[in-house]
N, C-alpha and C positions, 0 to 999 in steps of 0.2 A: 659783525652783522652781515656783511656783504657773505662771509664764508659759511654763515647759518641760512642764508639765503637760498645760494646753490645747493646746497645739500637737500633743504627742502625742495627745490624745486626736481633735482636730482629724483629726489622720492616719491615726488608728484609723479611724474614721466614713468618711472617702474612700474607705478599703479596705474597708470594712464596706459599701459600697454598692455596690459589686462586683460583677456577678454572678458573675462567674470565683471569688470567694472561695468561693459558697455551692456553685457546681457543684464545685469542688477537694474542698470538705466535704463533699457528696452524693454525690461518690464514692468517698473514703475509707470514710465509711460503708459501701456499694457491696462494697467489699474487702473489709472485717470480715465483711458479712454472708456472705459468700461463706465465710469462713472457718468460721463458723458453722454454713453448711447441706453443709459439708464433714467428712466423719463418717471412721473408719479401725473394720473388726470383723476377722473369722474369714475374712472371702469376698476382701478387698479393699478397695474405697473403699465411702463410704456418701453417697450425693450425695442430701439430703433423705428419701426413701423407699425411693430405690433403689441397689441393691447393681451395683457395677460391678465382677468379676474384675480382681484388680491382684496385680502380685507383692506389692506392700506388703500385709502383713497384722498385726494386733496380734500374732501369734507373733513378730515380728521387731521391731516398734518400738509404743512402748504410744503411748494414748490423749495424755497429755500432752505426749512426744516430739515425737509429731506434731502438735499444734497450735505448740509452741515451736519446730520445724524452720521450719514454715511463716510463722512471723512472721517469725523472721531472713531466710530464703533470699527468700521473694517478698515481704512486709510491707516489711522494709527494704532488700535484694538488689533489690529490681524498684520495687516500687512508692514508696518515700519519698525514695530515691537520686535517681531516673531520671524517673518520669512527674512523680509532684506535683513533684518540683523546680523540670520544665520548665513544669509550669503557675503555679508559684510566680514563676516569674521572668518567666515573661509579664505576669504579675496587678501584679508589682512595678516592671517597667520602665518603668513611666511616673512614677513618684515624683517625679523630679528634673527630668525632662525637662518635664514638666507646672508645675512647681514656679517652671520660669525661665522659662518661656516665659509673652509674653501679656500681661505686666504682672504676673501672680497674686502674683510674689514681692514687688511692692512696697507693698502692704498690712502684707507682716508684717515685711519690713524697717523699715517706720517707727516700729515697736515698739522699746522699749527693752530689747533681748534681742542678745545676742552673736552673730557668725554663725557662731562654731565651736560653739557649744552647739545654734544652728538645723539646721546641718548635721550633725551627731550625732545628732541628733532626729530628721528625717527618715532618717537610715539606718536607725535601732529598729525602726522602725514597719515596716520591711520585714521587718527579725529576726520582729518580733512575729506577720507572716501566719503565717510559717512553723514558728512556735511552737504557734501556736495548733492549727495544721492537725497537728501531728504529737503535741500533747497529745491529741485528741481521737481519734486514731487509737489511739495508747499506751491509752488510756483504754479505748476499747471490744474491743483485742485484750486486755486486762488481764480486762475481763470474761467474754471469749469464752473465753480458757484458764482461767479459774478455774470457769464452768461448765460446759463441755464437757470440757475436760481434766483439771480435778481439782487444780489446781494455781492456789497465787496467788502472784504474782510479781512485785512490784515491783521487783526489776530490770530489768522491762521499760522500765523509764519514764526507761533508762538513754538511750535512744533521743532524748529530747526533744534533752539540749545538743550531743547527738553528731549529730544532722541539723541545728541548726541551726548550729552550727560547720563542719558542711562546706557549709552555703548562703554561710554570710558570705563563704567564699572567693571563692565565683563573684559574688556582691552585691557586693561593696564595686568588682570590675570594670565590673559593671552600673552602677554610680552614677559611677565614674570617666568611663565612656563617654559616657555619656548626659551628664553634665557638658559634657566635652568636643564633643558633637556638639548636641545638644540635641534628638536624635533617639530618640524611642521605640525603633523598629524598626532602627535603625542599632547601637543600644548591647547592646540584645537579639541581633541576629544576631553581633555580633563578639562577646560576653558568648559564646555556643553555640557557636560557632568557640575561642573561647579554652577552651574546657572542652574540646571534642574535641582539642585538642593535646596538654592536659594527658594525656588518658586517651590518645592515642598514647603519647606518652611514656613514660607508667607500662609496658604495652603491649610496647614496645621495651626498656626495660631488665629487663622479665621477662620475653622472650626471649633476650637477650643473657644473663642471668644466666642460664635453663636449658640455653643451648648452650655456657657456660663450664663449666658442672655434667658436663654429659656428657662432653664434650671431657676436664676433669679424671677423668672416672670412666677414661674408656678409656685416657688416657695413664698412668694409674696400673696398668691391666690390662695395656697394653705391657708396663711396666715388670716385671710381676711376671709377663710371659712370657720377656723376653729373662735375669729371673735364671736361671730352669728353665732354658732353652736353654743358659747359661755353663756352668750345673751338669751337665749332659749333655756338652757337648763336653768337659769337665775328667774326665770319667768316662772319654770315650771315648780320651784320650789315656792314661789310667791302661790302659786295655782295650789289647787286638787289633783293635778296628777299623781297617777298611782306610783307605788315602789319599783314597780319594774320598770315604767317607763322613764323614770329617773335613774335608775341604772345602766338601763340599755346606752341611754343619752352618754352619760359619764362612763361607760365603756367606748363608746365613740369618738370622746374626746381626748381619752388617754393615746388612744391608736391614733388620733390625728396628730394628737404631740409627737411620736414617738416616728410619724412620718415626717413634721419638721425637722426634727433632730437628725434623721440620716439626711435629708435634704442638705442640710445645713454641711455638715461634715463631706456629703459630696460638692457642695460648694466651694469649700473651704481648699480640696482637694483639686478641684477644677484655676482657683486664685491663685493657686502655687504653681502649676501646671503651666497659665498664661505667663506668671511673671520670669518663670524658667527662660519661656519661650521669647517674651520681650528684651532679654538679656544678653538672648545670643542673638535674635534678631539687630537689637540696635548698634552690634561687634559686627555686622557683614552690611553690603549696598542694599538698599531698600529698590528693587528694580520695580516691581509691581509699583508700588507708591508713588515711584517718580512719575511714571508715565501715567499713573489717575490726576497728579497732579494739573497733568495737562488738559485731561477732559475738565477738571477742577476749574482752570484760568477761562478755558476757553467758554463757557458756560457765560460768563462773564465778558469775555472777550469779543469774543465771536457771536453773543446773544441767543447760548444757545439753551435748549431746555436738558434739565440734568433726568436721566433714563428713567429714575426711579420714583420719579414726581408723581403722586397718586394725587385723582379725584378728589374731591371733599364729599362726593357720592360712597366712597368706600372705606371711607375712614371708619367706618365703626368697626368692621372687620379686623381694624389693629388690638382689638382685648383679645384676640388668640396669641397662646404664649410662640407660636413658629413664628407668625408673621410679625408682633411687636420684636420679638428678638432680630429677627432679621432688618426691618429699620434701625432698631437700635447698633446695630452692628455695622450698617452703611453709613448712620451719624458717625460712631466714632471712628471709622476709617478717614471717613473726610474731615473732621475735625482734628488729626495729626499734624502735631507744627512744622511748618516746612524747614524749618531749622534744624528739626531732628531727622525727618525725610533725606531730605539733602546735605545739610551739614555730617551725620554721622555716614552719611555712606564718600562723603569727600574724604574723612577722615582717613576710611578705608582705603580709599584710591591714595593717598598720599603718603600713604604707610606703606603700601602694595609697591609705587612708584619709588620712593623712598630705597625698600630695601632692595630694588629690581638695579637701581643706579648705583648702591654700594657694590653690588656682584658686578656689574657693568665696568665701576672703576677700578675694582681690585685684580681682575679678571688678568690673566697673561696667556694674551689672544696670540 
């Protein structure tokens, strides 16, 4: 333990000498304070001194709303997801690749120390930037909303294992790569490649799922045109209408069936399409998921209101097929079990990890 100890601490200190760590922190910090000198009154926005005309005004959304929007939406939405990540994984991708290369690794192979316990060692210490960088964020927006906003909130700090759980995904590739090529900037650019597929992906099946949504709304509005129409021609037979307009009708009906039937079959076309999509989605880390999971808790956590909350003034506006597909599409994202969210993209990390420590032990460094 004591010799797992050193080494991490050993790894801390490399990263800790960094400058990428301390600029990743300096502007984190950077962020908060911005958050801070970011003010909402009567007029608008309040940016340090001055009063900027905005539709947003505390009539509509109070003081602590808006500091807790603004953590979620840009805090974790833009900035801990997206930019630190990417500077996090630039700061990180030399771990491994530095590690084998050079000789450096045969100093502490000579150690009486395991290499699967070496190589779990060196991947923490990556967790650990990333920990540390998103404690200290948590940390200082924690203080920003409880002074400015009014509001103290340790569910904010929900944030920590929920950022670092979606870095590991992309990390444990980074350390595979880099493994495997013993290339810094080789393992780094396919690591950035490998997350932009991801996020295609994601991308394409919530398209495919909102034009299945629609596609279902309207074949269902079909459906509940062509009953009216049977109901009218069965009128009209009971009636005096003429021949032609009994024809005409029953020409109409025929071309309404025959637009369910392709509906259906592009339906049917779209079901196989999603469930393609769900199969290779649920084989790779769920990154998008993980990190909604967090606006998900914290909604709950933190007392916040979830983005998509509509009026009971605009509800009726939900019988158009875009806009019911479109909630219907944000139910079923946030109704995803976190079991499958998070358990199937562990998997992946564990298999990823797994086969990264067999190359690591087999390896004649």
């Amino acid at each position: 333990m004591t010799q797992t100890a050193a080494i991490f601490l050993d790894a801390y200190r490399e990263l800790n000498a960094r400058k990428l760590f301390w600029i990743t922190m300096i502007l984190s910090g950077l962020v908060v304070a911005a958050f801070a000198l970011i003010g909402i009154n009567e007029q608008g926005l309040r940016v340090i001194v001055w009063d900027v005309p905005f539709p947003l005004t505390t009539e509509l959304m109070s003081e602590t709303t808006f500091y807790k929007t603004m953590f979620v939406s840009f805090g974790i939405g833009f900035w801990l997801t997206w930019i630190a990540a990417v500077l996090a994984l630039v700061s990180t991708a030399s771990i491994i690749p530095d590690f084998i290369s050079g000789g450096a690794i045969d100093m502490t192979l000579s150690k009486p120390i395991g290499r699967m316990r070496l190589f779990l060692t060196k991947y923490l210490t990556g967790l650990l930037f990333v920990g540390l960088q998103v404690t200290v964020f948590c940390v200082a927006s924690f203080l920003v909303i409880g002074f400015r906003g009014g509001a103290w909130e340790p569910g904010l700090f929900l944030a920590v294992p929920v950022v670092v759980l979606f870095f590991s995904y992309l990390f444990c590739v980074c350390v595979l790569l880099g493994l495997l090529t013993r290339s810094t900037i080789a393992s780094l650019m396919l690591t950035l490649l490998f997350w932009f597929l991801i996020f295609a992906l994601h991308t394409t099946e919530g398209t495919l799922l909102m034009v299945k949504f629609t596609q279902q709304q309207q074949l269902e509005n079909q459906v509940s045109s062509l009953k009216h129409d049977r109901e009218i021609l069965a009128a009209m037979h009971e009636g005096d209408s003429s021949q032609e307009n009994i024809a005409r009708h029953e020409t109409r009906i025929a071309e309404r069936e025959q637009d369910i039937q392709r509906a259906e079959t592009v339906k049917g076309r779209l079901d196989t399409a999603h469930r393609i999509t769900m199969v290779v989605k649920t084989a790779l880390p769920k990154t998008s998921e993980t990190v909604n999971l967090l606006e998900r808790w914290l909604v709950d956590a933190a007392d916040l209101e979830p983005h998509d909350e509509m009026d009971d003034e605009f509800a009726a506006y939900e019988a158009d097929p875009m806009e019911t597909a479109a909630q219907q599409l944000t139910d079923e994202i946030r109704d995803r079990s976190v079991w499958w969210i998070i358990g199937t993209s562990m998997l992946f990390q564990v298999f990823v990890l797994g086969l990264a420590s067999w190359i690591f032990i087999r390896r004649d460094f």
